[in-house]
Backbone as a printed PyTorch tensor [residue, N CA C, xyz], in Angstrom:
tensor([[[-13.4760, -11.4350,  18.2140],
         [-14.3010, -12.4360,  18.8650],
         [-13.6470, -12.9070,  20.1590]],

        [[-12.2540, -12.7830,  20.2610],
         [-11.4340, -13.7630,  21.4970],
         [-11.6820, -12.6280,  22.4440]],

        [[-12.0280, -11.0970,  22.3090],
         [-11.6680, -10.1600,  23.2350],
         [-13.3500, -10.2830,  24.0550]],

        [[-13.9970, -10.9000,  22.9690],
         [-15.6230, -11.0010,  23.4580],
         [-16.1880, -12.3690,  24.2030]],

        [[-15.5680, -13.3240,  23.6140],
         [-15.6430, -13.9760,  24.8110],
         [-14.4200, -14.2670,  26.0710]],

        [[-13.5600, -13.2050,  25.9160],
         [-12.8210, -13.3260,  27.2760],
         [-13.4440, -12.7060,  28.1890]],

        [[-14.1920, -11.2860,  27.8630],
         [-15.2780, -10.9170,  28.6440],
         [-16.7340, -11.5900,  29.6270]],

        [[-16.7100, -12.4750,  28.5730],
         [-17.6950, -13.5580,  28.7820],
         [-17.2010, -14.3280,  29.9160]],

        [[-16.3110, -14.7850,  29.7060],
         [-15.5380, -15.8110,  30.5510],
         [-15.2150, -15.2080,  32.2970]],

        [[-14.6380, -13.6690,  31.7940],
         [-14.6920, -12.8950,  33.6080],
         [-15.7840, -12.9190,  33.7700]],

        [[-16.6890, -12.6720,  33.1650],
         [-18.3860, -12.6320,  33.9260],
         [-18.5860, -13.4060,  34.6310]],

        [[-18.7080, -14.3230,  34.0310],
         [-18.9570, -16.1290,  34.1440],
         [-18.5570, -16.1890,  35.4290]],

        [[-17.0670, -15.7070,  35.6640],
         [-16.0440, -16.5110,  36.7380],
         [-16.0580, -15.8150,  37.7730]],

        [[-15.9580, -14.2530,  37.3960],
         [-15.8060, -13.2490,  38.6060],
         [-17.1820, -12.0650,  38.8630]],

        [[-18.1760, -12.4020,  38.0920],
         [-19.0590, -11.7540,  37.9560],
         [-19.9070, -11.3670,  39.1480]],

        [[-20.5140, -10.3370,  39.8650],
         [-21.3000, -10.5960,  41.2970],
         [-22.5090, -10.4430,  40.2660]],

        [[-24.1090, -11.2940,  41.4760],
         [-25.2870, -11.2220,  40.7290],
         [-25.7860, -10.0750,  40.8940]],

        [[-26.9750,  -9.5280,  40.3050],
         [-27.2470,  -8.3200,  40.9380],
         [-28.9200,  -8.0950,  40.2760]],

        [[-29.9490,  -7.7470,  41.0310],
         [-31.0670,  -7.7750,  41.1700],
         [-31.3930,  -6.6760,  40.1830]],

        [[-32.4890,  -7.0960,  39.5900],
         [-33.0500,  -5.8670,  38.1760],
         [-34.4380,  -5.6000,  38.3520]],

        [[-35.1230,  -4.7260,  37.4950],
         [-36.1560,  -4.5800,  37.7120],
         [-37.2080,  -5.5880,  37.1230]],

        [[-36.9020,  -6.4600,  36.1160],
         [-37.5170,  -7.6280,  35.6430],
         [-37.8690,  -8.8200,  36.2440]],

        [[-36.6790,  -8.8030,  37.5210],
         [-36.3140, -10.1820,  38.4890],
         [-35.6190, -11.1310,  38.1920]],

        [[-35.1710, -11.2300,  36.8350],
         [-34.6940, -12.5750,  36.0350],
         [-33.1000, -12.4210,  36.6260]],

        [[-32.8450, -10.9050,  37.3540],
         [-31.2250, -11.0770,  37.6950],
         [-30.2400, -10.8420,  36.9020]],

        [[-29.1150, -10.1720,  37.0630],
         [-28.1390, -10.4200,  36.2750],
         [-26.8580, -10.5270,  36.7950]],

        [[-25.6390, -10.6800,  36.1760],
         [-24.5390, -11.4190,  36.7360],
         [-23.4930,  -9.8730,  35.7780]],

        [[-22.5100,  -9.5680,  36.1470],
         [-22.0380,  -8.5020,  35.7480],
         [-20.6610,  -7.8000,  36.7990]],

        [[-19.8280,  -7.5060,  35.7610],
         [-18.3000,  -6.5610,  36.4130],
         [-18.8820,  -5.2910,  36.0790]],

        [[-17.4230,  -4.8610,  36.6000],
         [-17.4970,  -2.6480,  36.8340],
         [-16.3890,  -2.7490,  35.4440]],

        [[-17.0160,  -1.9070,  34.7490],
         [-16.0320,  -1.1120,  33.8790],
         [-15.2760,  -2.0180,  33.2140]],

        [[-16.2350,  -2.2120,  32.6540],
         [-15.9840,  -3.4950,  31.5460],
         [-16.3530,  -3.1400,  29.6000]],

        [[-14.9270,  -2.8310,  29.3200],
         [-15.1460,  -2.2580,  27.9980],
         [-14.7320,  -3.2520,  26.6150]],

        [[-15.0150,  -3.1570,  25.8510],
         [-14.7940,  -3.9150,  24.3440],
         [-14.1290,  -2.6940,  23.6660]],

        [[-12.8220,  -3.0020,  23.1160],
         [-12.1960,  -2.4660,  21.6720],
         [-12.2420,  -2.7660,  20.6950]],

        [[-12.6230,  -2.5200,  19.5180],
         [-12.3850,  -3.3100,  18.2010],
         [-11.7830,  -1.8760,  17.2860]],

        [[-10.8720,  -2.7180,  16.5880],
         [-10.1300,  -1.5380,  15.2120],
         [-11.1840,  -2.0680,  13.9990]],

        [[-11.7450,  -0.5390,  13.8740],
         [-13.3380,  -0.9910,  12.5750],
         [-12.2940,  -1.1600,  11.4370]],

        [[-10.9270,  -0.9290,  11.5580],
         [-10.1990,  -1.3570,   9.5710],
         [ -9.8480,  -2.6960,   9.5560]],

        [[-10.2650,  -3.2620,  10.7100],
         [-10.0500,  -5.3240,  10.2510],
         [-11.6880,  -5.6740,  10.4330]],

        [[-12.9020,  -4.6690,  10.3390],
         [-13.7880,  -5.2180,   9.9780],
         [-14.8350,  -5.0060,  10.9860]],

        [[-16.2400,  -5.2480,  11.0670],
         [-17.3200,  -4.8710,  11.6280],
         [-17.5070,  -5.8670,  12.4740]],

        [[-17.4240,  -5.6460,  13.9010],
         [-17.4070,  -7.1320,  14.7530],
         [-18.9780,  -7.3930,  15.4630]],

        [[-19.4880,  -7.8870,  14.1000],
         [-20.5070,  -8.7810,  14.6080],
         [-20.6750,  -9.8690,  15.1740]],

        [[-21.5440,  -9.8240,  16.6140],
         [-21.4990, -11.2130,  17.1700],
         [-23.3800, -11.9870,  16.9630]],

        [[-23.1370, -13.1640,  16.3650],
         [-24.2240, -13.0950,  16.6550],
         [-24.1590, -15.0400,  16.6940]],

        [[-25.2580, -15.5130,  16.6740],
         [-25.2340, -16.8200,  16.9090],
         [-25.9560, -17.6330,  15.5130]],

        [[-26.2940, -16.9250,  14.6570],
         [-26.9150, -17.4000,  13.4330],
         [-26.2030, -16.4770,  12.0620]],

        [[-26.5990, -17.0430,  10.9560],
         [-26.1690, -16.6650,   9.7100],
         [-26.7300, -15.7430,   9.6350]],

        [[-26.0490, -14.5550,   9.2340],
         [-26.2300, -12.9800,   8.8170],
         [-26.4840, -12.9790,   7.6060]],

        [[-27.8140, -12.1290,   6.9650],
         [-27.7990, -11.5090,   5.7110],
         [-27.1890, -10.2320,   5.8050]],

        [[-25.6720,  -9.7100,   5.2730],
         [-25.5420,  -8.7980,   5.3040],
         [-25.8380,  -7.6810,   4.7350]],

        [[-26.7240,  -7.9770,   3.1090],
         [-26.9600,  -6.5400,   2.6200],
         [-28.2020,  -6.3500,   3.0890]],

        [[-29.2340,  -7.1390,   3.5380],
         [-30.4780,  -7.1240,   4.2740],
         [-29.8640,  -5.6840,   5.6570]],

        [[-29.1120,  -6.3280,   6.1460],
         [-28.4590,  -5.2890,   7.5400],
         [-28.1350,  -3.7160,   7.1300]],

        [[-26.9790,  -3.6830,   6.0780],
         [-26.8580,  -2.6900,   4.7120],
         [-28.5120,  -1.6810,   4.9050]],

        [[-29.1510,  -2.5010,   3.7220],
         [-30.4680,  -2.0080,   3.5700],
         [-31.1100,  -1.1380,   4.5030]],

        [[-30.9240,  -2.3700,   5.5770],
         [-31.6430,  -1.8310,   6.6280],
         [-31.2540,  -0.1450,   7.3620]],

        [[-29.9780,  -0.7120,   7.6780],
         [-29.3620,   0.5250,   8.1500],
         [-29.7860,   1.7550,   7.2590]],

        [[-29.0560,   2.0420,   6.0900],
         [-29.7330,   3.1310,   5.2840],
         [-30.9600,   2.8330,   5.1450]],

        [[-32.1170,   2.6300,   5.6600],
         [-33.1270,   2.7480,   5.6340],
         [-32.9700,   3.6340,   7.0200]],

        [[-32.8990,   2.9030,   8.0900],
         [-32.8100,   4.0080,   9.7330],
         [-31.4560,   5.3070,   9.5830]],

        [[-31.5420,   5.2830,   8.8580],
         [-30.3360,   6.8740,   8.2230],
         [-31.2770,   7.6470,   7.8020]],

        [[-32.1290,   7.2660,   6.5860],
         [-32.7640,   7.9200,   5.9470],
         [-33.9100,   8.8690,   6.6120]],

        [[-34.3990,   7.9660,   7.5780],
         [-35.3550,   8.3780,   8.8910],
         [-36.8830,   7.2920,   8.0590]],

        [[-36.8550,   6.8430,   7.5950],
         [-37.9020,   6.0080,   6.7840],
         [-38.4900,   5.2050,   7.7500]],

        [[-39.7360,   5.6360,   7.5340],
         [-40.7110,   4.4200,   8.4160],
         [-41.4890,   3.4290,   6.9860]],

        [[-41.6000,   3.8130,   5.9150],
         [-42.2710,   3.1340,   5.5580],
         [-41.8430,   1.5600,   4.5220]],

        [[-42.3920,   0.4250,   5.0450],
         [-41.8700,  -1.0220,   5.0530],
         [-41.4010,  -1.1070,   3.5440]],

        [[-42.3450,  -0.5980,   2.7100],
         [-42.8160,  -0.6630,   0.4520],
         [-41.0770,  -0.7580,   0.6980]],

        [[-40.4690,   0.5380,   0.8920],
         [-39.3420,   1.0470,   0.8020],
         [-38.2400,  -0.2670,   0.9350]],

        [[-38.3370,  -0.8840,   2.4090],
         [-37.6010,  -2.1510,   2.2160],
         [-37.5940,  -3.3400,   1.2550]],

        [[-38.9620,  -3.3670,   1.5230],
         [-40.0660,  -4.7650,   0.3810],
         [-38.9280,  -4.2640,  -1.4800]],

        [[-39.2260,  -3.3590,  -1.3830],
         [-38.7190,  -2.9330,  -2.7540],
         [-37.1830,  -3.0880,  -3.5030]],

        [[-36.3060,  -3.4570,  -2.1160],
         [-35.2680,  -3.8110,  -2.1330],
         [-34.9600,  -5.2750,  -1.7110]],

        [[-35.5280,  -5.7730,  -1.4760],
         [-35.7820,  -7.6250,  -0.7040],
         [-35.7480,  -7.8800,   0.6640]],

        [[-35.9890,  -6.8440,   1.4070],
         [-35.8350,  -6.6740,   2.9580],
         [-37.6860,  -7.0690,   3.8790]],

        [[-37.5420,  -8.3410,   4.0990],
         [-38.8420,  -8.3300,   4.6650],
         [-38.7420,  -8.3060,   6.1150]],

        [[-37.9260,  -8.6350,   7.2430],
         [-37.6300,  -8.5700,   8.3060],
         [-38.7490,  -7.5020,   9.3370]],

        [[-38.9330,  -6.5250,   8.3560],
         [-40.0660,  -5.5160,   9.2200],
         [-41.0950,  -6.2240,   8.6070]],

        [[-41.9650,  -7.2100,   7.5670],
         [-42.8840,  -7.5270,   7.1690],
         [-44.2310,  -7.5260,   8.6820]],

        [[-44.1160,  -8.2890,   9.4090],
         [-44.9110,  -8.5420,  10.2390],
         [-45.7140,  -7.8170,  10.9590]],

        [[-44.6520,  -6.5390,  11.2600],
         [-45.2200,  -5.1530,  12.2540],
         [-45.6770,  -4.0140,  11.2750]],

        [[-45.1360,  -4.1250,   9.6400],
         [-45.8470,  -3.0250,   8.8390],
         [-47.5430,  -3.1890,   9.0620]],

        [[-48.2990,  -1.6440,   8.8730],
         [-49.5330,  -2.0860,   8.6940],
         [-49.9280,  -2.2340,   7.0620]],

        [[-50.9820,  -2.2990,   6.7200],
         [-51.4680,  -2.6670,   5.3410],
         [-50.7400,  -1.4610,   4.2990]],

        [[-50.8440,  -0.4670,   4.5890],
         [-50.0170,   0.8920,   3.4470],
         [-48.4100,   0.5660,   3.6740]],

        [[-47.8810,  -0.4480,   4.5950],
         [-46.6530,  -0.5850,   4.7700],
         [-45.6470,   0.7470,   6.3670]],

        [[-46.9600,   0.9490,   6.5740],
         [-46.8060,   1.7920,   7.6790],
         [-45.4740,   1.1910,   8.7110]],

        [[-44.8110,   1.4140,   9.4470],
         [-44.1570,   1.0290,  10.4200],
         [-44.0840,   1.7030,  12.0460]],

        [[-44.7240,   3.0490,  11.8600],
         [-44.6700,   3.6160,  12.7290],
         [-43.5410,   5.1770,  13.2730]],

        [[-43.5040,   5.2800,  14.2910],
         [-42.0270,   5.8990,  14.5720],
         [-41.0820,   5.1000,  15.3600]],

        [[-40.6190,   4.3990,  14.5480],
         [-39.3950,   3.3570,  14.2470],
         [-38.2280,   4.0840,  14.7180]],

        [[-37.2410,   3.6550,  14.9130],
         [-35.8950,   3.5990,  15.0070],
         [-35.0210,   4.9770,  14.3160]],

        [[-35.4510,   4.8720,  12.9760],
         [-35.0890,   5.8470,  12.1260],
         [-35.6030,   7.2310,  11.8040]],

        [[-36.7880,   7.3150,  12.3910],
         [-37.8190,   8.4880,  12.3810],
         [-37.3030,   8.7190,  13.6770]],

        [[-37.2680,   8.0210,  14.7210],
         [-36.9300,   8.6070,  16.1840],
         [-35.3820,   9.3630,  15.9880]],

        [[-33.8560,   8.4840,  15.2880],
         [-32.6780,   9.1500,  15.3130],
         [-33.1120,  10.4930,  14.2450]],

        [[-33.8390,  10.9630,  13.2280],
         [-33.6270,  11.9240,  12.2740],
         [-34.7910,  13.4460,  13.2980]],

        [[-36.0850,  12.8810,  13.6910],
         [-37.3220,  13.5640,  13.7480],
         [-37.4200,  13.4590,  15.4990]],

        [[-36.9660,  13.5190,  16.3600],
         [-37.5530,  13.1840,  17.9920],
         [-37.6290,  14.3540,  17.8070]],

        [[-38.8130,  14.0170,  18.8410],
         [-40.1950,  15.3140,  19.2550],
         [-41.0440,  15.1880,  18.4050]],

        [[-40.7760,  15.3040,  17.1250],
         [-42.0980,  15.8330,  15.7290],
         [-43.1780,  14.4810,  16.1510]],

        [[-43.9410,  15.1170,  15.7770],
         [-45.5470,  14.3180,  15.8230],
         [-45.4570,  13.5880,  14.6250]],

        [[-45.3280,  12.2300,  14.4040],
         [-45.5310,  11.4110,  13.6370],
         [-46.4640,  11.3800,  12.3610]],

        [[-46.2900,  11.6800,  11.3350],
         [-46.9170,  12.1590,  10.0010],
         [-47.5190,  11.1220,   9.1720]],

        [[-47.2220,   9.7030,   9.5320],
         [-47.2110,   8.6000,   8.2440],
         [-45.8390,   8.4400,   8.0410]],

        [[-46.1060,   7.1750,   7.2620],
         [-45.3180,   6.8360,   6.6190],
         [-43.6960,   7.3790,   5.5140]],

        [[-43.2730,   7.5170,   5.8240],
         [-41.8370,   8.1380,   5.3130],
         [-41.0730,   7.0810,   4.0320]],

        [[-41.1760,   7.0010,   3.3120],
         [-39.5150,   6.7370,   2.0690],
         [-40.3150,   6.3280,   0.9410]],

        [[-41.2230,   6.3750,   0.4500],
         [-41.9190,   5.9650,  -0.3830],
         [-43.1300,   7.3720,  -1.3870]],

        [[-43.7580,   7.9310,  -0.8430],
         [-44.4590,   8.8660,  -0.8290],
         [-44.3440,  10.2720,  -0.3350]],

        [[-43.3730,   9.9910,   0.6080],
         [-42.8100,  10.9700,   1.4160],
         [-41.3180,  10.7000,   1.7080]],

        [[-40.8010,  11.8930,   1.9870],
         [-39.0900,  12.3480,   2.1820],
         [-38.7980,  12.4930,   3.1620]],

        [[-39.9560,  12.9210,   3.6810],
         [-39.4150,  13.1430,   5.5880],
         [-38.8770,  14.7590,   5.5180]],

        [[-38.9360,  15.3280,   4.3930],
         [-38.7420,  16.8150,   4.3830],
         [-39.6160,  17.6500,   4.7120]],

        [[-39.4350,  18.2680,   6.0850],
         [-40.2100,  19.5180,   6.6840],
         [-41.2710,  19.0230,   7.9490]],

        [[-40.5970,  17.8350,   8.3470],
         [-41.4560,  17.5310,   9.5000],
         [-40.9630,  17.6500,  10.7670]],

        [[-39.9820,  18.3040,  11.4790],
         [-39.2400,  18.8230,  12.2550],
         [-38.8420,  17.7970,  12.8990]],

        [[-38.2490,  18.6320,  14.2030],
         [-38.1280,  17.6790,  15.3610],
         [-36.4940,  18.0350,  15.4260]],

        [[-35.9600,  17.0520,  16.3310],
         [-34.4090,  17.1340,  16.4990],
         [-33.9050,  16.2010,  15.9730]],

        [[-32.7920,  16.4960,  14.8550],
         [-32.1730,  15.6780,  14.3910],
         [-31.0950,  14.7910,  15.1910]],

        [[-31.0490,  13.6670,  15.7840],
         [-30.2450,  13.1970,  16.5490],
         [-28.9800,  12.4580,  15.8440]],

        [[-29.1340,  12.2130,  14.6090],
         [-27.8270,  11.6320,  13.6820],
         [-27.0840,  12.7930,  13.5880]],

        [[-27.8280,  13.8620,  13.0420],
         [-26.9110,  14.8980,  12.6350],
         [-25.9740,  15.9610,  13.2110]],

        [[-27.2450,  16.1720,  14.5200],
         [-26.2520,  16.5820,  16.2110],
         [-25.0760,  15.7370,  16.4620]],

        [[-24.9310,  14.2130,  16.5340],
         [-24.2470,  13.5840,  16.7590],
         [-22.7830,  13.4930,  15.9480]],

        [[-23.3770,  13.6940,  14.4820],
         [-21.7440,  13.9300,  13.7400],
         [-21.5930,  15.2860,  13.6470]],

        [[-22.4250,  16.3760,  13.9870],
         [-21.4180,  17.5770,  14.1160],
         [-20.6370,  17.5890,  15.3320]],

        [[-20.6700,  16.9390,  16.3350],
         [-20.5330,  17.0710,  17.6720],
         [-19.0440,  15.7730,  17.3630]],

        [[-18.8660,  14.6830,  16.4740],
         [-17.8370,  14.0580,  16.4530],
         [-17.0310,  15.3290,  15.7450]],

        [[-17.2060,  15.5380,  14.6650],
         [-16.1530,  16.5610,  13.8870],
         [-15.9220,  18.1250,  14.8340]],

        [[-16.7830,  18.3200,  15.2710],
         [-16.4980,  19.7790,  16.1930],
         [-16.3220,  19.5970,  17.5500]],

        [[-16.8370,  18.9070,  18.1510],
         [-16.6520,  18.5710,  19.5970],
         [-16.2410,  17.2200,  19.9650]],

        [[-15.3020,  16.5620,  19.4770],
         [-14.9090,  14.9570,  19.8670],
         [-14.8650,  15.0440,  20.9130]],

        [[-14.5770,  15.8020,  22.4030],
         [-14.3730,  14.9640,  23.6930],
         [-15.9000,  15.9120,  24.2820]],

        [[-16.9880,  15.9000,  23.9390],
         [-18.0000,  16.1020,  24.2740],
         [-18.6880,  14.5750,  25.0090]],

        [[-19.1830,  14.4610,  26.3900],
         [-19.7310,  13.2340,  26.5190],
         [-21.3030,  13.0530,  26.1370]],

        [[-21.6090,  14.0270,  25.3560],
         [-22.9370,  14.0690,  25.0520],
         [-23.1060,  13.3990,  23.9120]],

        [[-22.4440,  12.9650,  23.1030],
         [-22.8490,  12.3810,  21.7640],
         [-23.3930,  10.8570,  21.6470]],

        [[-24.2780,  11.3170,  21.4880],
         [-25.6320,   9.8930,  21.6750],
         [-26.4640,   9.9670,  20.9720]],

        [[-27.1710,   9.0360,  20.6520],
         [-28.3060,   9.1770,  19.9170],
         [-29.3470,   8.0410,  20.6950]]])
């Protein structure tokens, strides 16, 4: 947290403004990076109380490639409640986009469906063969 808002603090102090495409502006340094060691823990910043197995959930839900909401609902995760449609639809979400980009959107995924055999490019899975076989590749993104 001290390394995140010391960042904060050069912004603040030494930051130049700089014009965006929104207009609202922003204030910002060059080459400005954050370290954290993930074995003292997951450095969440946020400004309100975290449900963390809700986050959990969630995540393996966008692993799985799952669009469909039942799937969360079924575990106590309502956070997507609002944007599901009535079958619990969600769309091509987050998790259908990292497992399936390109494939034409099928329905609903984790409930009725597996998400097995609907193509596309797997972008999770490119990404960890490319950590274990290619670590200084600058392509690994999702």
């Amino acid at each position: 947290m001290r390394t995140y808002l010391d960042l904060v603090e050069r912004i603040l102090t030494t930051g130049i403004e700089k014009a965006d495409r929104t207009g609202t502006g922003t204030i910002g340094v060059s080459s400005a990076t954050l370290q954290h060691d993930m074995s003292k823990g997951f450095p969440l910043l946020t400004t309100k109380k975290v449900h963390v197995k809700s986050v959990l959930i969630e995540l393996e839900f966008f692993i799985k490639g799952f669009t469909d909401n039942r799937w969360l609902k079924s575990r106590g995760v309502t956070i997507w409640d609002e944007w599901a449609a009535g079958d619990g639809d969600l769309g091509a979400i987050y998790g259908f986009q990292w497992r399936h980009f390109g494939a034409p959107y099928p329905g609903p995924i984790g409930i009725d469906r597996d998400g097995s055999g609907i193509g596309g490019v797997d972008q999770l899975a490119d990404a960890i063969d490319k950590i274990k076989n290619k670590p200084q590749d600058r392509r690994i993104i999702v």
